[in-house]
PyMOL Python script that loads the backbone (N, CA, C, O; Angstrom):
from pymol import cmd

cmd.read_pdbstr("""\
ATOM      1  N   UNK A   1       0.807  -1.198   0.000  1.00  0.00           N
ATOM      2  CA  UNK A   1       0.000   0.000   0.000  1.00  0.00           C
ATOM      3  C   UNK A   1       0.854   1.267   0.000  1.00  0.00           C
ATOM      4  O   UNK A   1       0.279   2.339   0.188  1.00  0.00           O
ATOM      5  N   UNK A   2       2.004   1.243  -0.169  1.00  0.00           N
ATOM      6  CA  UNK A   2       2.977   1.973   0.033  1.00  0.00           C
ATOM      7  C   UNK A   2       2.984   3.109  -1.423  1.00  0.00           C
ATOM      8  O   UNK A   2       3.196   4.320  -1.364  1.00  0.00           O
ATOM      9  N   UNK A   3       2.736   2.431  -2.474  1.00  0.00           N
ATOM     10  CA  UNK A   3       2.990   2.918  -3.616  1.00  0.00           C
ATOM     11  C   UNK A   3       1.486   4.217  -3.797  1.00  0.00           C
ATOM     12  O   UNK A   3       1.445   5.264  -4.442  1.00  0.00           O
ATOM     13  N   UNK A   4       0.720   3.733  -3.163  1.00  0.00           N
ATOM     14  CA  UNK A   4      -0.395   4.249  -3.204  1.00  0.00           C
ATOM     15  C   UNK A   4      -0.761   5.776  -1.831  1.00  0.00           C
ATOM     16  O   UNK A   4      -1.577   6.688  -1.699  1.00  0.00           O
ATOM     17  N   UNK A   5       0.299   5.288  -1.184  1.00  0.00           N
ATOM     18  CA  UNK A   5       0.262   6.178  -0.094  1.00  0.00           C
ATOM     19  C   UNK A   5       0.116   7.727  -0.267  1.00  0.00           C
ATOM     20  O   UNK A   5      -0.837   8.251   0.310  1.00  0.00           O
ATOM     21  N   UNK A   6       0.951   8.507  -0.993  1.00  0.00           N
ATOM     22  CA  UNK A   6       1.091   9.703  -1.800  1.00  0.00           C
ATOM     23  C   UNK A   6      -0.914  10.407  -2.344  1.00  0.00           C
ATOM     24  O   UNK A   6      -1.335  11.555  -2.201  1.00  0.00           O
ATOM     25  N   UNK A   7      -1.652   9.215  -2.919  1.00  0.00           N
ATOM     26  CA  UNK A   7      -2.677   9.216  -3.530  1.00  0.00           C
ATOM     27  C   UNK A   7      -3.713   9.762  -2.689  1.00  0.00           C
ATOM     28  O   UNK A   7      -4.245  10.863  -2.831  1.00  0.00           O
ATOM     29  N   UNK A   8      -4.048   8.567  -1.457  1.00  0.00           N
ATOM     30  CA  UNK A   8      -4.150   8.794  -0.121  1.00  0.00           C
ATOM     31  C   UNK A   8      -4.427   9.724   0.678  1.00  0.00           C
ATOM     32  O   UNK A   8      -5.569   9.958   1.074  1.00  0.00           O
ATOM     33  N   UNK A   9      -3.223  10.473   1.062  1.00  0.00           N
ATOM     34  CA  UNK A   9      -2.955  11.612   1.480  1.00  0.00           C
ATOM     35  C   UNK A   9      -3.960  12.893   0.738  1.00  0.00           C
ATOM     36  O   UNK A   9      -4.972  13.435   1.182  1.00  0.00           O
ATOM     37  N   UNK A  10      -3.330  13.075  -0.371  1.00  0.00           N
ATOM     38  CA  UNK A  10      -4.079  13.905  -1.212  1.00  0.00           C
ATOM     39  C   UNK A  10      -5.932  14.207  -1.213  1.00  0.00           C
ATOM     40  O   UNK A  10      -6.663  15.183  -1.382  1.00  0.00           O
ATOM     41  N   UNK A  11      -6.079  12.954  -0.964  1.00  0.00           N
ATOM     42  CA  UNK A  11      -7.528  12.806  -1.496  1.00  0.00           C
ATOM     43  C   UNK A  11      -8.433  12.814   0.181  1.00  0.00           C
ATOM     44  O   UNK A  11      -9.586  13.018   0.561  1.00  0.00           O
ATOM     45  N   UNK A  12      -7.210  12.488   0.758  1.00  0.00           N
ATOM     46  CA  UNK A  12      -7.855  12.711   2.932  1.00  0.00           C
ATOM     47  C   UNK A  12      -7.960  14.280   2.886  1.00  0.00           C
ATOM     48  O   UNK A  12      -8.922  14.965   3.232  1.00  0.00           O
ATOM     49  N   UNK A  13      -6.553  14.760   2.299  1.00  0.00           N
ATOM     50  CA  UNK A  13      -6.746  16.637   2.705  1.00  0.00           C
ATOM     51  C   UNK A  13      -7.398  17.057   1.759  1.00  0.00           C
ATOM     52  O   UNK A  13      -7.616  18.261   1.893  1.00  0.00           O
ATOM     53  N   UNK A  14      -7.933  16.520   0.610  1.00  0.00           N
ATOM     54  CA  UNK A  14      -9.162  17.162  -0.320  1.00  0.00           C
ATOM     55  C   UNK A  14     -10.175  17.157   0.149  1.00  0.00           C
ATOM     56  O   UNK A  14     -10.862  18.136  -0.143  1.00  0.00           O
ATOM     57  N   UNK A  15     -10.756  16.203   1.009  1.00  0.00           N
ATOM     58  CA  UNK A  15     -11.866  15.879   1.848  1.00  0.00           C
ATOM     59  C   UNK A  15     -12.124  16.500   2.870  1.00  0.00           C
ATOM     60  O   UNK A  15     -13.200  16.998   3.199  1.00  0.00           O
ATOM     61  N   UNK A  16     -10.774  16.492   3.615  1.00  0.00           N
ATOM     62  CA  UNK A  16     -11.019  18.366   4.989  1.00  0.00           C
ATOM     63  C   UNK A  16     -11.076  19.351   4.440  1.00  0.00           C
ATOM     64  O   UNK A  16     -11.723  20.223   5.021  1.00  0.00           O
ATOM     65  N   UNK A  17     -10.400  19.747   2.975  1.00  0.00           N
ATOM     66  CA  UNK A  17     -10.671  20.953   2.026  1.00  0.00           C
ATOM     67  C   UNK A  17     -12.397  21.304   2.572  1.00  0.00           C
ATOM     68  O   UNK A  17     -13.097  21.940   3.360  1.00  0.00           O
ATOM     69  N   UNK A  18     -12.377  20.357   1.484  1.00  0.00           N
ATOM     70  CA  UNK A  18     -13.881  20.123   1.303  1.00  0.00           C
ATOM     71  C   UNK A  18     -15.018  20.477   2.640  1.00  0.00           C
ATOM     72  O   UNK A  18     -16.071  21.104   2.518  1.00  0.00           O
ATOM     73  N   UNK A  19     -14.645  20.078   3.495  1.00  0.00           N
ATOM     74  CA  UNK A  19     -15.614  20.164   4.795  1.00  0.00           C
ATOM     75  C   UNK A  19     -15.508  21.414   5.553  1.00  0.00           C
ATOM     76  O   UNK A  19     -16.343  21.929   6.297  1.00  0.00           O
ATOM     77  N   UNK A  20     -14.085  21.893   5.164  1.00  0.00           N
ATOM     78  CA  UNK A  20     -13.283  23.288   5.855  1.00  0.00           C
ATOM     79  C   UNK A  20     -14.685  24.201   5.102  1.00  0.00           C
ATOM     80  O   UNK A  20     -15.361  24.962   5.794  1.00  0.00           O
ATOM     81  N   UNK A  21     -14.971  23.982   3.612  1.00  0.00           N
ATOM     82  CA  UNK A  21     -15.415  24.830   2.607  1.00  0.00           C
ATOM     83  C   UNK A  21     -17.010  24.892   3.222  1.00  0.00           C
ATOM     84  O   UNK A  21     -17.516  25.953   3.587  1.00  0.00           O
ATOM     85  N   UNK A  22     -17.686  23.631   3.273  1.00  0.00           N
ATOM     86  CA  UNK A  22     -18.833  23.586   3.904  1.00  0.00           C
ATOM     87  C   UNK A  22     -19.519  24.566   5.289  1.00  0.00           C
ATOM     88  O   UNK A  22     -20.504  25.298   5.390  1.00  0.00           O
ATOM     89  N   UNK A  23     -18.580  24.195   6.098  1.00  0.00           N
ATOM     90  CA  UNK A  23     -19.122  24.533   7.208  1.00  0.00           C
ATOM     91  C   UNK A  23     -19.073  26.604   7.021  1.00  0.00           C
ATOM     92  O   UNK A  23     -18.234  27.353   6.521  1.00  0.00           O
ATOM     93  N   UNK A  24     -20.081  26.795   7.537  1.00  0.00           N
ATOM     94  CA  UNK A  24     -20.779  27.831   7.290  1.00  0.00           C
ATOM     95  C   UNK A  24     -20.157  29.414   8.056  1.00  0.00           C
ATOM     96  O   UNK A  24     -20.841  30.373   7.699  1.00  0.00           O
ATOM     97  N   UNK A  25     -19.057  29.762   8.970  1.00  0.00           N
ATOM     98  CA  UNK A  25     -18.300  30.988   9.308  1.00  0.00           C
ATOM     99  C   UNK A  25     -17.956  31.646   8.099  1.00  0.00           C
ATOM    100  O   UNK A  25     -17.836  30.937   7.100  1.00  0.00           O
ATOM    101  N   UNK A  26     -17.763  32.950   7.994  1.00  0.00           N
ATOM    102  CA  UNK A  26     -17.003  33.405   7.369  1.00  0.00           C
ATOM    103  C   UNK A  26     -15.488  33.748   7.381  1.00  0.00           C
ATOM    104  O   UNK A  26     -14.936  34.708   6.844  1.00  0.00           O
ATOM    105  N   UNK A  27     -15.069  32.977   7.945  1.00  0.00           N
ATOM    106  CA  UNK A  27     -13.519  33.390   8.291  1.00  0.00           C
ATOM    107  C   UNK A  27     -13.312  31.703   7.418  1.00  0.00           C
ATOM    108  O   UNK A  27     -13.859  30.614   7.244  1.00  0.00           O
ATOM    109  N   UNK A  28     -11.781  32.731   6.997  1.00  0.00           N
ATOM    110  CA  UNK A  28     -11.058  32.059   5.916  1.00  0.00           C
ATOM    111  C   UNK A  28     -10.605  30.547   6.285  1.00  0.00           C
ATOM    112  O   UNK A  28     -10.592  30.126   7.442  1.00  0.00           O
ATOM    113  N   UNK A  29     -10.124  29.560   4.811  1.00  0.00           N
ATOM    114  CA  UNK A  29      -9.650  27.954   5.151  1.00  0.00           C
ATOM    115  C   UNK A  29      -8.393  28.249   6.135  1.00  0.00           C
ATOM    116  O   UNK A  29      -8.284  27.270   6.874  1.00  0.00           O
ATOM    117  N   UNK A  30      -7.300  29.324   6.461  1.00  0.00           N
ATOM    118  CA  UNK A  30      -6.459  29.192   7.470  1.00  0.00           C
ATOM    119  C   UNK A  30      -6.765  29.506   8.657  1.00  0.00           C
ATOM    120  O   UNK A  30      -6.096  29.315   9.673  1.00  0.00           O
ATOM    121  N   UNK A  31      -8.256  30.222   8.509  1.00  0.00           N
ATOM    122  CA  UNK A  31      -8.286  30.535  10.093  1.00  0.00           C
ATOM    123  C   UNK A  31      -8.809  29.038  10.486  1.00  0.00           C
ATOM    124  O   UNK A  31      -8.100  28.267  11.133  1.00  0.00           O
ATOM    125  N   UNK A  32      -9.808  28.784  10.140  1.00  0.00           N
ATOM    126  CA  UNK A  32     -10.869  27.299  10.049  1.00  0.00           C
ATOM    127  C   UNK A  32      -9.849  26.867  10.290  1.00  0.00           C
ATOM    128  O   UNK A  32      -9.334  27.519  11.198  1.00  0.00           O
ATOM    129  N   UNK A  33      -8.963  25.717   9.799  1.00  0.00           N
ATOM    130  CA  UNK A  33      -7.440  25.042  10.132  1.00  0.00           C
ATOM    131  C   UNK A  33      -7.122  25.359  11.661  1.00  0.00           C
ATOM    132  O   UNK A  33      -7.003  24.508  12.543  1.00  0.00           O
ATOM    133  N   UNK A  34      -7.032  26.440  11.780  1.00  0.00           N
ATOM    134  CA  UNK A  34      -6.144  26.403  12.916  1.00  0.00           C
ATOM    135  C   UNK A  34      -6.950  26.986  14.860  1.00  0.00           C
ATOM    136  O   UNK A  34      -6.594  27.254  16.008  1.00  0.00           O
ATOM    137  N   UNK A  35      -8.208  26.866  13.955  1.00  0.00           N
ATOM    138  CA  UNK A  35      -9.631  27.089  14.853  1.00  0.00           C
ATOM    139  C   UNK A  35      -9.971  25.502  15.296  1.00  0.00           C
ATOM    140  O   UNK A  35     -10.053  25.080  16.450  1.00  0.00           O
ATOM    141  N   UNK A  36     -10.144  24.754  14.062  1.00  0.00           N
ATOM    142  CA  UNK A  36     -10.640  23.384  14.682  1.00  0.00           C
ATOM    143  C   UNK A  36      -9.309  22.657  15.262  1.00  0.00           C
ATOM    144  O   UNK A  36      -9.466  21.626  15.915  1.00  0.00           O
ATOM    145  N   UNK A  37      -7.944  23.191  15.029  1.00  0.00           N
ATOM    146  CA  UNK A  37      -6.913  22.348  15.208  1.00  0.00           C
ATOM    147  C   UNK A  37      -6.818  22.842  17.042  1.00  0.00           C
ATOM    148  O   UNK A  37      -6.258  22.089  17.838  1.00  0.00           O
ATOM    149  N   UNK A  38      -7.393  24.067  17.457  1.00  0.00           N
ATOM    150  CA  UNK A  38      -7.409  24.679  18.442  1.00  0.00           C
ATOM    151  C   UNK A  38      -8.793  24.042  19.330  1.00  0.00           C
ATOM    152  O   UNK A  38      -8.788  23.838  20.544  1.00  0.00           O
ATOM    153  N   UNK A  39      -9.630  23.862  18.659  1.00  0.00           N
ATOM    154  CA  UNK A  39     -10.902  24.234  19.717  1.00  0.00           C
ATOM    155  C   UNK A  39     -11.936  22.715  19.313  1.00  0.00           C
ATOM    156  O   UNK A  39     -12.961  23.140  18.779  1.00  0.00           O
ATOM    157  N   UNK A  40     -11.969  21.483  19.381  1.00  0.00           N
ATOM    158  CA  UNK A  40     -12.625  20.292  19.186  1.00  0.00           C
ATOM    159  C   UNK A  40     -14.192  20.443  19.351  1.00  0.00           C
ATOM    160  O   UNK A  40     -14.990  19.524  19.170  1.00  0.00           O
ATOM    161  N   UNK A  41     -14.623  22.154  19.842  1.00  0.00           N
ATOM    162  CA  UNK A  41     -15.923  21.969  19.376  1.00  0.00           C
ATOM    163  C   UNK A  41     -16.304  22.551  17.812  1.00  0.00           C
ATOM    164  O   UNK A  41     -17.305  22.400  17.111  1.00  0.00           O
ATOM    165  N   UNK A  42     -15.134  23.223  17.627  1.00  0.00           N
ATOM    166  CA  UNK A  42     -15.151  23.904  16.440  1.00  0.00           C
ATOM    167  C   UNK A  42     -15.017  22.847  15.523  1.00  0.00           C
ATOM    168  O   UNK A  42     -15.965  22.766  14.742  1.00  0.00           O
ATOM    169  N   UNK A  43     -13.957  21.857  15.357  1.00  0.00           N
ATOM    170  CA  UNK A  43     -13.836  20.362  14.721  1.00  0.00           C
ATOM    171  C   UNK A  43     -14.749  19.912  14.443  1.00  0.00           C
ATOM    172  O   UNK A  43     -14.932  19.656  13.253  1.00  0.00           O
ATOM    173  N   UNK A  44     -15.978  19.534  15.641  1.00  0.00           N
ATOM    174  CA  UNK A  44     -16.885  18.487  15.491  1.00  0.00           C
ATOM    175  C   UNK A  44     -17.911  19.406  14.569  1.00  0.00           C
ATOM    176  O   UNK A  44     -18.673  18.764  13.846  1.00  0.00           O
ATOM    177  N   UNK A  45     -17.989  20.684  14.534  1.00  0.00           N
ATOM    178  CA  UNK A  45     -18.550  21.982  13.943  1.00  0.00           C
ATOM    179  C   UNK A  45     -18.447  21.497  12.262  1.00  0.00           C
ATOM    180  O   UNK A  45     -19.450  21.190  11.618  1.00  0.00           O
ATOM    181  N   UNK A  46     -17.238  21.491  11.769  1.00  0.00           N
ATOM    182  CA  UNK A  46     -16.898  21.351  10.749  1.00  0.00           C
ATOM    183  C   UNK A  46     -16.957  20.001   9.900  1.00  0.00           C
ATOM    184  O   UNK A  46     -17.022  19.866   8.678  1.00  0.00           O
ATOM    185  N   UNK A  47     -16.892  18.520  11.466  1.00  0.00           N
ATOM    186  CA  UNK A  47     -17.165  17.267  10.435  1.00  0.00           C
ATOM    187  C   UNK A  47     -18.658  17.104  10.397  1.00  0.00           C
ATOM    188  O   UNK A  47     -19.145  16.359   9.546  1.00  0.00           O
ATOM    189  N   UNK A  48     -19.378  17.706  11.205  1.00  0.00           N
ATOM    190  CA  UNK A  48     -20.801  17.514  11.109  1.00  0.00           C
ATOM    191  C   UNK A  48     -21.331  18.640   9.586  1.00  0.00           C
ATOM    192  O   UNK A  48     -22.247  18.204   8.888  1.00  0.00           O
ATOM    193  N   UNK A  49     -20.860  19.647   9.309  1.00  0.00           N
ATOM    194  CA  UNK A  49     -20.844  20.388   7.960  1.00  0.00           C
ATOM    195  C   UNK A  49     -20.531  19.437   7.266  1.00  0.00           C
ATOM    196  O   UNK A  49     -21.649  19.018   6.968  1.00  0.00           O
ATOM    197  N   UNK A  50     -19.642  18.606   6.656  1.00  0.00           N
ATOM    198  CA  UNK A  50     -19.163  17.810   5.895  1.00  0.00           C
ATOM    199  C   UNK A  50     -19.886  16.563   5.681  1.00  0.00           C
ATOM    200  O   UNK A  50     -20.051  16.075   4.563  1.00  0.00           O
ATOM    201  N   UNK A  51     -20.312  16.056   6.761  1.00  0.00           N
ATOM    202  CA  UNK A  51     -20.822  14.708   6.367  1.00  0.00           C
ATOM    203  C   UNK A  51     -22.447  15.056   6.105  1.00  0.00           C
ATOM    204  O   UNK A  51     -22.931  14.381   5.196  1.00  0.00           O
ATOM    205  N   UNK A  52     -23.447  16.083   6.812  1.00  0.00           N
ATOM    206  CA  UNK A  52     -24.708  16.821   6.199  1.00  0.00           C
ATOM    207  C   UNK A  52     -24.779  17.038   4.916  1.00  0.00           C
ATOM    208  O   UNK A  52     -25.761  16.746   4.233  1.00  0.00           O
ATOM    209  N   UNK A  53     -23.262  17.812   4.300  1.00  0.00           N
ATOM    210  CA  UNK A  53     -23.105  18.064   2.988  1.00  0.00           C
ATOM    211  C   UNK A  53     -23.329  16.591   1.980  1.00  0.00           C
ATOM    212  O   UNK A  53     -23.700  16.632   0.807  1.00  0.00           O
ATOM    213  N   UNK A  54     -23.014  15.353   2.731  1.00  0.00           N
ATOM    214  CA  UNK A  54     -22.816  14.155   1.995  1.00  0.00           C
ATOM    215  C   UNK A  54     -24.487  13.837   2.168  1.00  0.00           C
ATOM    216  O   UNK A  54     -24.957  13.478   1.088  1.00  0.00           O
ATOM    217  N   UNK A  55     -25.202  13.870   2.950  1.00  0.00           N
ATOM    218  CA  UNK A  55     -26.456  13.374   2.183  1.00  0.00           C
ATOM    219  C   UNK A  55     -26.964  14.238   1.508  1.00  0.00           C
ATOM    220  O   UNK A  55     -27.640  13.657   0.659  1.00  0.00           O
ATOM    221  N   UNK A  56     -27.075  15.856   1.318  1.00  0.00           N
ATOM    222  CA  UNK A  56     -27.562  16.394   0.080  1.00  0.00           C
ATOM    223  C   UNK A  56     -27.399  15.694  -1.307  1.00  0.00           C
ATOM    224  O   UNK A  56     -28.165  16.038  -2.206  1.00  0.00           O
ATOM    225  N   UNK A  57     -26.486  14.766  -1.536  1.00  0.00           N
ATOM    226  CA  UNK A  57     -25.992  14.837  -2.646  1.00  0.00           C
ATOM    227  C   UNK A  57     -26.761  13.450  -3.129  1.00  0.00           C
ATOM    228  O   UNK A  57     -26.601  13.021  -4.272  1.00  0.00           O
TER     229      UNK A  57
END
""", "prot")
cmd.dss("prot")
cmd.show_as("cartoon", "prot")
cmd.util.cbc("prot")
cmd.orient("prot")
C-alpha cells in the first residue's frame, strides 16, 4: 500500500478541504485550520458540515 500512499494523502486533505469549505463561518480555510486544530468543538462543527453536505448529494 505503500505505492499508493502519496494518492491517499491527497484525497484525505481534499476531503477536509472540502468540509473546511462547507461549514458555514465566514472566516477564511487558514483561520478554520487552525480554529478546529485549536478548539474540538469547532472540529466536530466542521465534520458535522461535511458529512450533512454528503447526504444532500
Amino acid at each position: 500500500y505503500r505505492e499508493n500512499a502519496a494518492e491517499n494523502i491527497a484525497i484525505l486533505r481534499r476531503i477536509a478541504l472540502n468540509m473546511l469549505k462547507t461549514e458555514g463561518s465566514k472566516l477564511s480555510i487558514r483561520k478554520k485550520r487552525m480554529r478546529a486544530w485549536m478548539k474540538t468543538q469547532f472540529l466536530e462543527q466542521v465534520v458535522q458540515a461535511g458529512f450533512s453536505n454528503l447526504n444532500n448529494i
